[in-house]
C-alpha positions in Angstrom: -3.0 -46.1 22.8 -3.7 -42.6 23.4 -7.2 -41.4 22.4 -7.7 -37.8 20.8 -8.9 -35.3 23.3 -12.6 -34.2 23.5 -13.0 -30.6 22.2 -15.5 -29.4 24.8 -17.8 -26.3 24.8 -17.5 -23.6 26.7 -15.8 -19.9 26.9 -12.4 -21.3 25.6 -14.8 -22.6 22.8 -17.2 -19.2 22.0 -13.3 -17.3 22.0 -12.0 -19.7 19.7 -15.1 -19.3 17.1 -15.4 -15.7 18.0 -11.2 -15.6 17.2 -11.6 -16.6 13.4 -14.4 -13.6 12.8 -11.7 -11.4 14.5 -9.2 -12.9 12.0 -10.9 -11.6 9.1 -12.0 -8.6 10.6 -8.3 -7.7 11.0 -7.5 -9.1 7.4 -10.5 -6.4 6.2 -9.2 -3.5 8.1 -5.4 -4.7 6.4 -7.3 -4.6 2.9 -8.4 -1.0 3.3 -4.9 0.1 2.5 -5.7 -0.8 -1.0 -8.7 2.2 -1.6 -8.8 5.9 -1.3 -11.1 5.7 1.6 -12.3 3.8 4.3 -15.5 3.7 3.5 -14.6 -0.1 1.8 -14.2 -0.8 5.6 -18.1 -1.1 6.2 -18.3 -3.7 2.5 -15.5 -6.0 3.9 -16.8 -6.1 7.5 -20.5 -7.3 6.4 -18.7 -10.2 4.0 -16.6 -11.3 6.9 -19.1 -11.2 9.5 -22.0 -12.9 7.1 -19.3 -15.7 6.1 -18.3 -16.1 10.0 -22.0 -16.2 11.4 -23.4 -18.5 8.5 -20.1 -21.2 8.6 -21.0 -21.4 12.2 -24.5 -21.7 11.9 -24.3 -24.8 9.8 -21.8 -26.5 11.7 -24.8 -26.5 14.6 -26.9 -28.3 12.3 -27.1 -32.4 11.1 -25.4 -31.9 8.0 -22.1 -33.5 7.4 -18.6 -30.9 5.8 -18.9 -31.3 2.4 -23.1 -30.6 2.0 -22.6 -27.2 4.6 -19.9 -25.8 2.4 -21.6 -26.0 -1.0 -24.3 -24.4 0.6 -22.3 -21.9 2.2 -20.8 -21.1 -1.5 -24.0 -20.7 -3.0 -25.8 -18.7 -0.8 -23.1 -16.3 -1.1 -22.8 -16.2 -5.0 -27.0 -15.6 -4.4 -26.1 -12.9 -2.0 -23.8 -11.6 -4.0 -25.7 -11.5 -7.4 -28.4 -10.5 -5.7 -26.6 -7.4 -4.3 -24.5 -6.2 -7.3 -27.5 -7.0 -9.7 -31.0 -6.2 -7.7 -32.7 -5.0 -11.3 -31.8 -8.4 -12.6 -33.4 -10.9 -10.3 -36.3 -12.9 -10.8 -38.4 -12.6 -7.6 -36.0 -12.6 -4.5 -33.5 -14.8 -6.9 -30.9 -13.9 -9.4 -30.7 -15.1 -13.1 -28.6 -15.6 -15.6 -28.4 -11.9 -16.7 -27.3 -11.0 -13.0 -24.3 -13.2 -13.4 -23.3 -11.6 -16.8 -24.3 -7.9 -15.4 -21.7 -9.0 -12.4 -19.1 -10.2 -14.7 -19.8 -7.1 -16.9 -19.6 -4.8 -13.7 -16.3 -6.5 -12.6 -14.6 -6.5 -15.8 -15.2 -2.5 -15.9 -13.9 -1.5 -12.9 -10.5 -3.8 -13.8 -10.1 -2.4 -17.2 -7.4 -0.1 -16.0 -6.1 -2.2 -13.2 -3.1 -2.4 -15.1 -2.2 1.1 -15.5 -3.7 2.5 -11.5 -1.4 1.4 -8.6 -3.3 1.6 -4.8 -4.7 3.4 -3.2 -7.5 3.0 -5.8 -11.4 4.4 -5.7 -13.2 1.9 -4.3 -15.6 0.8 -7.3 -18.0 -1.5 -7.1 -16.2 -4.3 -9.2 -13.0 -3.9 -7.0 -15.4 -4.1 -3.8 -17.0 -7.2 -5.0 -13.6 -8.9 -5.9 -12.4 -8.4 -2.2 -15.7 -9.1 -0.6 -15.9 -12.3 -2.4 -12.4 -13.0 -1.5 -13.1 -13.0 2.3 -16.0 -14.7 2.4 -14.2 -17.7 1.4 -11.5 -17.1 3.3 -13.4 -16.3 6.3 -15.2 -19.7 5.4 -12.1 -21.6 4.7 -11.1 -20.3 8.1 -13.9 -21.1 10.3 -14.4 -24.5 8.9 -11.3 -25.6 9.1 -9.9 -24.5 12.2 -13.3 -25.2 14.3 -14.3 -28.3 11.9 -11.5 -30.3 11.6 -9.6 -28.6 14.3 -6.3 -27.4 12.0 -6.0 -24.0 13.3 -2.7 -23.3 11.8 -3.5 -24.5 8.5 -7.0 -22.4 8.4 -4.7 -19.0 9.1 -2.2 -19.7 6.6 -4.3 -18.2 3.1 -5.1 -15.4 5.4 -1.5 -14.5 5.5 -1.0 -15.4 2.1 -3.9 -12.8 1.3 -1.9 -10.2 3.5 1.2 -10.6 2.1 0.7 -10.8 -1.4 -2.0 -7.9 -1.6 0.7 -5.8 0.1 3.5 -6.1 -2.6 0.5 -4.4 -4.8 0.1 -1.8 -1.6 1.8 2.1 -1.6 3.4 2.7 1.9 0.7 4.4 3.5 -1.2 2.3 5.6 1.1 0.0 5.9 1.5 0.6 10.0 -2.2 0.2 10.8 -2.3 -3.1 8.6 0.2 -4.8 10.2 -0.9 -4.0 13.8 -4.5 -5.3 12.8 -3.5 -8.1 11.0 -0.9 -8.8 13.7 -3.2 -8.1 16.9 -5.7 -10.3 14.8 -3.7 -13.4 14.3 -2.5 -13.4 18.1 -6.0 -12.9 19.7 -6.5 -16.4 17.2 -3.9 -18.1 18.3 -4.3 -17.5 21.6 -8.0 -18.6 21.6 -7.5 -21.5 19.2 -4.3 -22.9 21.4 -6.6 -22.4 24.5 -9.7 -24.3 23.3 -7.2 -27.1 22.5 -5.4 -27.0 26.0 -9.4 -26.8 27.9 -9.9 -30.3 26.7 -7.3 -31.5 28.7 -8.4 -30.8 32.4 -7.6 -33.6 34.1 -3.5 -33.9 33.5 -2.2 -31.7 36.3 0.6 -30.7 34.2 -1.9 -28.8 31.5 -4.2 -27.9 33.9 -2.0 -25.7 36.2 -0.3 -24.2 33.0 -3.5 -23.0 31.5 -3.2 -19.9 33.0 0.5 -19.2 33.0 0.3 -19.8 29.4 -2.4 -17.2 28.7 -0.8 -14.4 30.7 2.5 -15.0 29.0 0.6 -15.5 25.7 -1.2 -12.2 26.0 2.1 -10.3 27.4 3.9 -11.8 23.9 1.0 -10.1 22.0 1.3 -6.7 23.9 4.8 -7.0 22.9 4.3 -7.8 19.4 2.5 -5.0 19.1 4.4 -2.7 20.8 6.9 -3.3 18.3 5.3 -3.4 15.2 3.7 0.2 15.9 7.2 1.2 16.7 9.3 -0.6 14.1 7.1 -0.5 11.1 6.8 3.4 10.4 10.7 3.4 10.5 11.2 0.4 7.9 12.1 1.6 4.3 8.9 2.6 2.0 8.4 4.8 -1.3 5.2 6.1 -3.1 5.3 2.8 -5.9 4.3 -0.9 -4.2 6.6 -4.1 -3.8 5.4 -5.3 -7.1 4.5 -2.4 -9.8 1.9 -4.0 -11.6 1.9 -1.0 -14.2 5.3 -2.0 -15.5 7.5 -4.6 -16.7 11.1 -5.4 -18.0 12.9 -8.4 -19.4 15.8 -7.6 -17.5 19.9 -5.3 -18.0 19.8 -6.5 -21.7 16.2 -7.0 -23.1 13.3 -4.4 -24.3 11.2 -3.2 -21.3 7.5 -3.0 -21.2 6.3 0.0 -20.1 2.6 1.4 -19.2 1.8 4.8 -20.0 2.7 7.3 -16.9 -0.6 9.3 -17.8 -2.8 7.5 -15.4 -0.2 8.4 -12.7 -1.4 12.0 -12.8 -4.3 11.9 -11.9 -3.1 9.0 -9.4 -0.6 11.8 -7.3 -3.8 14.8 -7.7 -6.0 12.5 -6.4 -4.6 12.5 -2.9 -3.0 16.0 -3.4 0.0 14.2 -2.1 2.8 16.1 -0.4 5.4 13.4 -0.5 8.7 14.3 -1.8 9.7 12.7 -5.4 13.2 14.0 -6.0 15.0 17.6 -6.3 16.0 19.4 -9.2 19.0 22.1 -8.6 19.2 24.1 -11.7 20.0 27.5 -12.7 16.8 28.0 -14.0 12.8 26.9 -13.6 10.4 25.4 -16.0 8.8 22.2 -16.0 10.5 18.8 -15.7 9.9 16.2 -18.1 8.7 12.3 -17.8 7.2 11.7 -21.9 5.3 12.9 -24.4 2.4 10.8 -25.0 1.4 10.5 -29.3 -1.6 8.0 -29.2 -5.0 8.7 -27.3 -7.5 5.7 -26.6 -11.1 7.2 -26.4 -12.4 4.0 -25.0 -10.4 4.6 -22.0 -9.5 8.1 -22.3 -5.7 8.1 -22.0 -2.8 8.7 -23.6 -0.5 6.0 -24.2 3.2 5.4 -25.1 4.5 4.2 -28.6 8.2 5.5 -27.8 10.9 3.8 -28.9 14.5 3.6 -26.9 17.8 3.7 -27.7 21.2 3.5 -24.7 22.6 7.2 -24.0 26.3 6.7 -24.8 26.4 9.7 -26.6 25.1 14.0 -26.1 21.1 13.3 -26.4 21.6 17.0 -28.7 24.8 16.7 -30.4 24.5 19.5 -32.1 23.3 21.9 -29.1 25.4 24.0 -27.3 25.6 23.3 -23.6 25.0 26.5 -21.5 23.9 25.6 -17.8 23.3 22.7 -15.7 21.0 20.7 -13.8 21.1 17.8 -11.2 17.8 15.4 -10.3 17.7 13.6 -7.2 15.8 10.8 -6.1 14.1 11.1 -2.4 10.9 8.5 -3.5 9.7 8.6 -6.8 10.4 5.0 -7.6 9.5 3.9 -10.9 11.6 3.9 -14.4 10.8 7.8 -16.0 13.3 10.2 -15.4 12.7 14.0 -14.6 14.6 15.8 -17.0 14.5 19.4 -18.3 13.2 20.8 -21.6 15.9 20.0 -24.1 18.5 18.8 -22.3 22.5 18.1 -24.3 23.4 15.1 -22.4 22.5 12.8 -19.1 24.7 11.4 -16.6 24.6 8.9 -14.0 25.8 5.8 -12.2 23.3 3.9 -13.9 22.3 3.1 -17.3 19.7 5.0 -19.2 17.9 5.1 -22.7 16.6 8.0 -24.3 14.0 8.5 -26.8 14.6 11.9 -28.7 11.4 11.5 -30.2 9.2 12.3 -27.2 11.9 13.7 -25.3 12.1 10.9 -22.8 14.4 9.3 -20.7 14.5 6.3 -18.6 16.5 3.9 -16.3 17.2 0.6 -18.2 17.3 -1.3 -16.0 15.9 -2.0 -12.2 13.8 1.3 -10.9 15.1 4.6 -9.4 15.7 4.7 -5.7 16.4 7.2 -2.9 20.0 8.3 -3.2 20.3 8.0 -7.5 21.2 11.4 -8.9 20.8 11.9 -12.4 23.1 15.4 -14.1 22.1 17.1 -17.0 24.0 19.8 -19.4 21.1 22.1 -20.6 21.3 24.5 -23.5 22.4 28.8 -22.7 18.8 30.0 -23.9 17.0 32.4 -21.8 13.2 32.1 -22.7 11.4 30.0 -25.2 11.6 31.4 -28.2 15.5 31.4 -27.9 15.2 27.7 -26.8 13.3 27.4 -30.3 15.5 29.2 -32.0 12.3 31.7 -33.4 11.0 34.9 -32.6 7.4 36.0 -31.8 6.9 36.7 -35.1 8.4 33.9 -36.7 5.8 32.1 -34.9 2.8 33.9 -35.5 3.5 33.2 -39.2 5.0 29.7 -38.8 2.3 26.4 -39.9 1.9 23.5 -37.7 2.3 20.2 -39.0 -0.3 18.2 -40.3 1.0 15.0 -42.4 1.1 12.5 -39.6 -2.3 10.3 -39.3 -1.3 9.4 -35.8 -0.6 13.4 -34.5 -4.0 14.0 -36.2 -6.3 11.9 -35.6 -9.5 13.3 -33.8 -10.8 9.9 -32.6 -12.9 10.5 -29.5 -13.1 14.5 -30.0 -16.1 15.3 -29.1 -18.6 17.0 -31.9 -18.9 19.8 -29.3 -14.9 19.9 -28.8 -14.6 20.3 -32.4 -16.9 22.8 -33.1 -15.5 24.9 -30.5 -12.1 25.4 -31.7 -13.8 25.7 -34.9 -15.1 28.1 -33.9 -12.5 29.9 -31.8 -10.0 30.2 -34.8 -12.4 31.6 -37.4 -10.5 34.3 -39.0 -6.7 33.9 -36.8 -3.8 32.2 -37.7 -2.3 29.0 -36.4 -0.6 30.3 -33.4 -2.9 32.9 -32.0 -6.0 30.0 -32.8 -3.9 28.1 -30.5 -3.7 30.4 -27.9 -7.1 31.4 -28.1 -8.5 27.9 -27.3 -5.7 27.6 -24.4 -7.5 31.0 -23.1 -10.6 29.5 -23.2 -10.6 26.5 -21.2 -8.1 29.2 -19.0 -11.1 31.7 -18.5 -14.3 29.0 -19.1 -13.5 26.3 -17.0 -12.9 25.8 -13.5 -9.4 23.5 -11.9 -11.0 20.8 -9.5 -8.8 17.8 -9.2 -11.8 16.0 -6.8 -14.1 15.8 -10.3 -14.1 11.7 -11.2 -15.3 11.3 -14.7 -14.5 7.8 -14.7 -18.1 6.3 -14.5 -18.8 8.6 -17.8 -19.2 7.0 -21.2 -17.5 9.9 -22.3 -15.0 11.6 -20.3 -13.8 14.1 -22.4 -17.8 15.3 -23.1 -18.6 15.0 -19.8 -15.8 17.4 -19.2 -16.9 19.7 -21.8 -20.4 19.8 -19.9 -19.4 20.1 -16.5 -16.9 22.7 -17.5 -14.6 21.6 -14.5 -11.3 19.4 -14.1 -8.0 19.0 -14.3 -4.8 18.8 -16.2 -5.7 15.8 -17.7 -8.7 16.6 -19.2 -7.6 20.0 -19.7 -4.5 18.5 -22.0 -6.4 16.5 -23.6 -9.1 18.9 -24.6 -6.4 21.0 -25.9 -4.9 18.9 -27.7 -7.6 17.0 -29.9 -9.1 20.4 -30.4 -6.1 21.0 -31.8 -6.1 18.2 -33.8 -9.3 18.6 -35.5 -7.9 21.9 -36.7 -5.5 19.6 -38.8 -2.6 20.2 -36.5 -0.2 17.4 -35.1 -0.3 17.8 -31.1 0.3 15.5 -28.4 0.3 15.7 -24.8 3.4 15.8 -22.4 3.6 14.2 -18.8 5.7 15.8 -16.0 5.7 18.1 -13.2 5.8 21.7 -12.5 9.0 23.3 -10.8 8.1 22.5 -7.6 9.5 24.6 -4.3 12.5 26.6 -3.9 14.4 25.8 -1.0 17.6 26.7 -1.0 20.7 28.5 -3.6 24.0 26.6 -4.0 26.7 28.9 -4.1 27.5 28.2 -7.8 23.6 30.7 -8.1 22.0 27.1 -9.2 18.4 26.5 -7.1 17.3 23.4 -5.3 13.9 22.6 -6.2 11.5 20.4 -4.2 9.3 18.7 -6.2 6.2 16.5 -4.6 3.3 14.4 -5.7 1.2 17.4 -6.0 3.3 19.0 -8.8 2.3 16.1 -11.1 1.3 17.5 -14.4 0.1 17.1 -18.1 0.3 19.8 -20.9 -0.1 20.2 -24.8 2.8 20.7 -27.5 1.7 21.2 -31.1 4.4 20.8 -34.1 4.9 23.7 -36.5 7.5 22.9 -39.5 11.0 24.3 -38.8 10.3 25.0 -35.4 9.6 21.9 -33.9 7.1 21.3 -30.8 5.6 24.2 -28.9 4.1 23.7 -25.6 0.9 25.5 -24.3 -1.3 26.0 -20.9 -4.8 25.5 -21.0 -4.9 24.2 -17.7 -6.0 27.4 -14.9 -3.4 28.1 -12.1 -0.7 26.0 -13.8 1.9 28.0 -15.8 5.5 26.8 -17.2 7.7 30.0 -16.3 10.2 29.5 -18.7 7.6 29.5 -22.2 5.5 32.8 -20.3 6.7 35.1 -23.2 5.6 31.9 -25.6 2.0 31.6 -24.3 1.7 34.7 -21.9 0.9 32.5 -19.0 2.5 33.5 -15.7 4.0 30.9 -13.4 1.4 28.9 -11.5 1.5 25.4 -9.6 -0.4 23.5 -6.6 -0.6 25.7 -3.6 1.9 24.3 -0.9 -0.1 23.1 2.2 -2.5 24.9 4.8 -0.5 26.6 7.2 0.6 24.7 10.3 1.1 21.9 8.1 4.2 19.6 8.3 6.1 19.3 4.8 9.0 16.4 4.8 12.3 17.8 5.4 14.8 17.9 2.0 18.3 16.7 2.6 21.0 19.5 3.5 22.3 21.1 0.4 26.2 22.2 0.3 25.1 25.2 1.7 23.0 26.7 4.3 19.7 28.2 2.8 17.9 30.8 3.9 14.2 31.5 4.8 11.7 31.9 1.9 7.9 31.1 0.9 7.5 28.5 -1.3 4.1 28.2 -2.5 4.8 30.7 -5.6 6.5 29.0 -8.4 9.9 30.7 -8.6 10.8 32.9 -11.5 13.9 31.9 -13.9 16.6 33.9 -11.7 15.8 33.9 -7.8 16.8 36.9 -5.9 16.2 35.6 -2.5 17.6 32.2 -1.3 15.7 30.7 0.5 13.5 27.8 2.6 10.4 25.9 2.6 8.0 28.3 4.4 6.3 25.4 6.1 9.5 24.0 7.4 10.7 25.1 10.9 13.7 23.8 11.6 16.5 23.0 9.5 17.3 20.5 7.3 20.0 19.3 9.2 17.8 19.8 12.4 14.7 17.7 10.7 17.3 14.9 10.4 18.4 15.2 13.7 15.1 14.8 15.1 14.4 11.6 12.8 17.3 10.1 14.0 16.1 11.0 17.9 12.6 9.6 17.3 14.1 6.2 15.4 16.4 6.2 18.3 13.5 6.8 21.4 11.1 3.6 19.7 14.0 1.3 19.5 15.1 1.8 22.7 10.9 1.9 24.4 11.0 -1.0 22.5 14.1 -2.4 24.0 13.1 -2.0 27.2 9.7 -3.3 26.9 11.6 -6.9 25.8 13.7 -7.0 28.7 10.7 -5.9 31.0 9.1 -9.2 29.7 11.9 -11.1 30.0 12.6 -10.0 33.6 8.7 -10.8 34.3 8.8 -14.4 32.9 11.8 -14.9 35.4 10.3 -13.3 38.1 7.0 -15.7 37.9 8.5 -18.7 37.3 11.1 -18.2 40.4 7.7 -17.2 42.3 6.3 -20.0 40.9 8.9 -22.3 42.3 9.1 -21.1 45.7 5.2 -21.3 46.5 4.6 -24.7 45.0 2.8 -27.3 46.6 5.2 -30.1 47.2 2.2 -32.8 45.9 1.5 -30.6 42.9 5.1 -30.7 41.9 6.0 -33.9 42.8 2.7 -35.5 41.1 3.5 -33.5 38.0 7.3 -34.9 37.8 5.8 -38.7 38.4 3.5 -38.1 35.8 6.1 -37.0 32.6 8.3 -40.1 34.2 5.4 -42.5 33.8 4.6 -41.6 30.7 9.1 -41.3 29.3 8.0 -45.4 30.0 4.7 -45.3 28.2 2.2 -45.1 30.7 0.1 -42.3 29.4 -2.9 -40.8 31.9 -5.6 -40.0 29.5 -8.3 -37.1 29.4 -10.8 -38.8 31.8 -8.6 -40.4 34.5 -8.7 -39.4 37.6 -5.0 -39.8 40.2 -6.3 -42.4 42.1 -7.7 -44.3 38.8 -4.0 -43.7 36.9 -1.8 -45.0 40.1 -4.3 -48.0 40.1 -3.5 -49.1 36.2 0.5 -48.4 36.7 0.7 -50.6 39.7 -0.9 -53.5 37.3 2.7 -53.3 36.3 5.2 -51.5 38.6 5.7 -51.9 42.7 5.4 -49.1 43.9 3.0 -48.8 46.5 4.1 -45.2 47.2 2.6 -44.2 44.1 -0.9 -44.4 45.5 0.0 -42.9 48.1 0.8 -39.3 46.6 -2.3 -40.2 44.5 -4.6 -40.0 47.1 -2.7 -36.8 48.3 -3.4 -35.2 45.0 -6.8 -36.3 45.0 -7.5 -34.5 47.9 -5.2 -31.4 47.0 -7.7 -30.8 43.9 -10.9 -31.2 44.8 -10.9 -31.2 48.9 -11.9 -27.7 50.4 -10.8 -29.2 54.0 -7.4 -29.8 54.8 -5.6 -33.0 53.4 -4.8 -34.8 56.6 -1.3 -34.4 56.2 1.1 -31.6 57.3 3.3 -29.7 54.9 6.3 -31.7 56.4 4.1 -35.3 55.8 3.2 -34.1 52.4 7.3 -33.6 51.5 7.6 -36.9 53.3 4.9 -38.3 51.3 6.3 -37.0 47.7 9.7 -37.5 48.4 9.6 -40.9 48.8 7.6 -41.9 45.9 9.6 -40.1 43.2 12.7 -42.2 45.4 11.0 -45.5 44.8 10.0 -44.5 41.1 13.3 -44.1 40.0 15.0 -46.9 41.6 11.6 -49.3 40.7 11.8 -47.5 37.0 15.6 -48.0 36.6 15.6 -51.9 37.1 
């Protein structure tokens, strides 16, 4: 009966223990993807490393599996208690009241998990969750695979780990993940595959392949990356993850769950993203529409959804005229909201959508938008905003907001401050100048700083009022409970600005590019016969359709540095010529023109996509059949220069054993031809036995001449068949 091999010590063995801290390494560096920063890097690397180097540690002492991974577990709950609670611990130990200050930490900093989509700020509770994660991964890992020897089985939650916490994952990233978790898992298996194989010295066959196999193991891994650095960037990807965790459906027939889009606003400022969301081509600007939110949660301090759907198979305003037109296309937004204008007649598309003419909001029903869906709108004739409401300045001044709704009014979480203030401010003016005088306000007061994080506050919103800095947010919703406590029904509206010009269709519509960075939030309040009226209190941000309404001129993000690369837009039906584009355009462009950070054309930008896809699948090509030729190459090399006993010993060998005569880890040739001719005749056998004896471990010449040695091997794999065949 075969016996097990011996797992020995020795570099194969220090590369295989050394390979599973590499495995988690390159599992850490994947998870980074998930935060803002790397600075999570330096959290995950000390977990891994301090689960690695203690799992080891205890396998080098007396105590048996079970007993060293308890231990293991504990220590790093202590470590971890110990670490996320230090004010709690009783001497160098934790208590009870670290656990529950962890657990209170934790459940924080996942309070809004379900309305943030990665990359996310890297909070303590989140840290902990992942650190905690692969420690005992890392420890399931190392135990297993240098333990009880199941390397495969001790990488599989690893890769579970890496795929699943990708569906969660945004795009970006998602190259240098899989090239570390790649280069990760074949540095392992090549280790773990070669400490197996180094117990195995004395069968010629394993022996000689050792290092054949870890040359065209390493060349494999070269290749693997290779491709993956080439392959993955091209692979399809959008700003949302795999698996949206903010949102929900029941499928093409039932209601659909939806989270509120607020939190995404701050989500897009965050990173100042430049990605491109979709296109609007209309024949004028203003901002484009996701929801308006009615109900605001001071605990969390967001706005949240209580909209109510219906299917569009009719004019979402029957009873408004149409006047112009509008067309929204989808190059990455992802997601269910749909873009729309201010007031728009009626929606079109492929798809199916339901509209809520309540907050003015309209989504797919089913499935999520994707690159390529186009959306067209009919939009009403008006001009400026007080046609679009039917009033005129005047009308307005005099007009009274609404105030019977609880849910429009209610001035939960207003600060006492926030409340005295627009007190304050409207001593003495009526409802529509006391309006615009808190917008001008936090316009003139406050400063725009989309890097100010209020999250850690008890209070946001006072916070806010202290600090005197923020963005549109905090800004809208400042506004709008001020509002509020003035007995006015307000709400606040989720969208973007108009984004950049880049080209005029020949029907005088404009193409509008419209990018992460234009994500936006701003007030309406209700007056009675009117209807809602929107307002800016946010600085630099300006709607330039309502600027008669409010007197604020157009304003959005500021396009990129100079020198910077913007993504190409799609070719419109028309070639477009040159423009700026960091100014938000006015209502009737004079100038057609393009992105000013753009230097070729669109069709050009495409062109050169297409060449660069083109270029890495073809290096990549060619590296394949490079490798291909090379493993010919060697093993034709490999034929012509072998040693006539080597081969020949090798070939007796894997026939003896075809007949059950297996050579075990410690025999020697000489000690394996002995036990076979117990049963066979074949005195030839010990012949080439003693030649391979010599071959391996005589510095001197065998004895016998390359034409004896042929002689020699010839003849016994002759009387080996013929002895093996009767």
């Amino acid at each position: 009966m075969r016996r097990d091999p011996v797992l020995r010590r020795g570099p194969w063995h220090l590369a295989a223990e050394f390979s599973c801290a590499g495995l988690g390494l390159g599992r850490g560096v994947a998870s980074v993807r998930l935060f803002s920063d790397t600075t999570a890097l330096v959290v995950l690397a000390a977990a891994v490393v301090g689960s690695w180097a203690l799992s080891a540690a205890l396998r080098r002492t007396t105590m048996n599996g079970w007993a060293a991974e308890i231990l293991h577990g504990v220590f790093g709950l202590v470590l971890l208690l110990v670490i996320v609670a230090p004010a709690e611990r009783w001497g160098i130990l934790p208590t009870w009241s670290s656990l529950t200050s962890a657990v209170d930490t934790i459940r924080a900093d996942f309070m809004t998990f379900d309305r943030e989509v990665a990359p996310l700020e890297a909070r303590t509770g989140h840290l902990v969750v992942m650190a905690a994660l692969l420690w005992v991964l890392t420890m399931f890992n190392s135990t297993t695979a240098m333990r009880m020897r199941a390397s495969v089985q001790a990488a599989v939650p690893h890769l579970f780990a890496f795929v699943g916490l990708g569906f969660v994952s945004r795009e970006a990233g998602r190259t240098v993940a899989t090239v570390a978790m790649l280069t990760a898992l074949g540095i392992y298996s090549i280790a773990q595959v070669g400490w197996h194989r180094s117990a195995l010295p004395w069968i010629p066959r394993y022996r000689s392949a050792m290092r054949r196999w870890a040359g065209g193991a390493a060349s494999i891994l070269l290749a693997a990356a290779v491709l993956a650095t080439a392959g993955v960037a091209f692979l399809p990807g959008g700003p949302d993850p795999v698996l949206d965790l903010r949102r929900g459906g029941l499928g093409e027939e039932g209601p659909r769950t939806v989270v509120s889009p607020f939190v995404d606003v701050g989500t897009q400022l965050e990173t100042l993203s430049d990605e491109l969301l979709f296109t609007m081509t209309s024949d004028r600007a203003g901002y484009w529409r996701i929801s308006a939110l009615d109900d605001y949660e001071p605990g969390e301090a967001i706005w949240v959804l209580s909209n109510s759907y219906e299917a569009v198979d009719a004019p979402l305003e029957p009873d408004a005229e149409p006047g112009g037109v509008a067309t929204m296309d989808v190059f990455g937004l992802g997601g269910i909201w749909v873009p729309s204008p201010e007031h728009p007649v009626s929606a079109d598309a492929d798809f199916g959508l339901n509209w809520d003419a309540g907050a003015a909001s309209l989504i797919r029903r089913s499935g999520e938008l994707g690159d390529g869906d186009r959306v067209g709108f009919a939009t009403p004739g008006a001009t400026d905003a007080f046609e679009l409401l039917g009033v005129n300045r005047d009308d307005l001044a005099a007009a009274t907001p609404s105030g019977g709704s609880t849910d429009l009014t209610d001035t939960s979480g207003a600060p006492d401050e926030l409340v005295a203030l627009a007190a304050e401010l409207s001593s003495g003016l009526g409802p529509h100048d006391a309006l615009l005088a808190l917008q001008e306000h936090f316009r003139n007061e406050f400063t725009y700083d989309e890097s100010v994080d209020l999250s850690a506050e008890s209070d946001p919103l006072a916070a806010f009022l202290e600090l005197r800095r923020g963005f549109c947010q905090q800004f809208s919703t400042a506004f709008a409970l001020g509002a509020r406590s003035l007995g006015f029904e307000s709400r606040v509206v989720v969208g973007f600005t108009p984004g950049d010009a880049v080209s005029v269709q020949p029907d005088g519509t404009t193409t509008y590019a419209v990018r992460g960075r234009h994500a936006h939030a701003w007030p309406e309040v209700h007056f009675e016969g009117i209807g809602w009226v929107p307002y800016e209190p946010t600085p630099g941000r300006g709607n330039p359709a309502t600027t008669a309404l409010t007197g604020v001129a157009a304003g959005q993000a500021d396009a990129p540095a100079e020198g910077a690369v913007e993504e190409a837009i799609p070719p419109a039906t028309s070639a477009p010529e040159q423009a700026p584009s960091s100014a938000v355009p006015d209502t009737s462009p004079t100038e057609p023109q393009l992105d000013a950070g753009t230097d070729a054309t669109p069709r050009e930008q495409d062109s050169t996509s297409g060449s660069s896809l083109r270029l890495a699948l073809a290096v990549a090509l060619v590296v394949v059949v490079a490798l291909c030729a090379l493993v010919v190459w060697r093993r034709t090399r490999r034929s012509e220069h072998a040693d006539p006993v080597d081969s020949a010993w090798q070939r007796a060998v894997s026939m003896l054993e075809e007949r059950g005569f297996s050579m075990e880890p410690h025999d020697t040739p000489v000690e394996f031809a002995q036990r076979c001719g117990r049963s066979l005749d074949v005195p030839e056998l010990q012949a080439l036995a003693d030649l391979e004896s010599r071959r391996r471990w005589s510095a001197a010449e065998t004895g016998t001449g390359p034409a004896g040695r042929a002689e020699v091997a010839g003849a016994t794999l002759a009387a080996l068949r013929e002895r093996l065949a009767t």
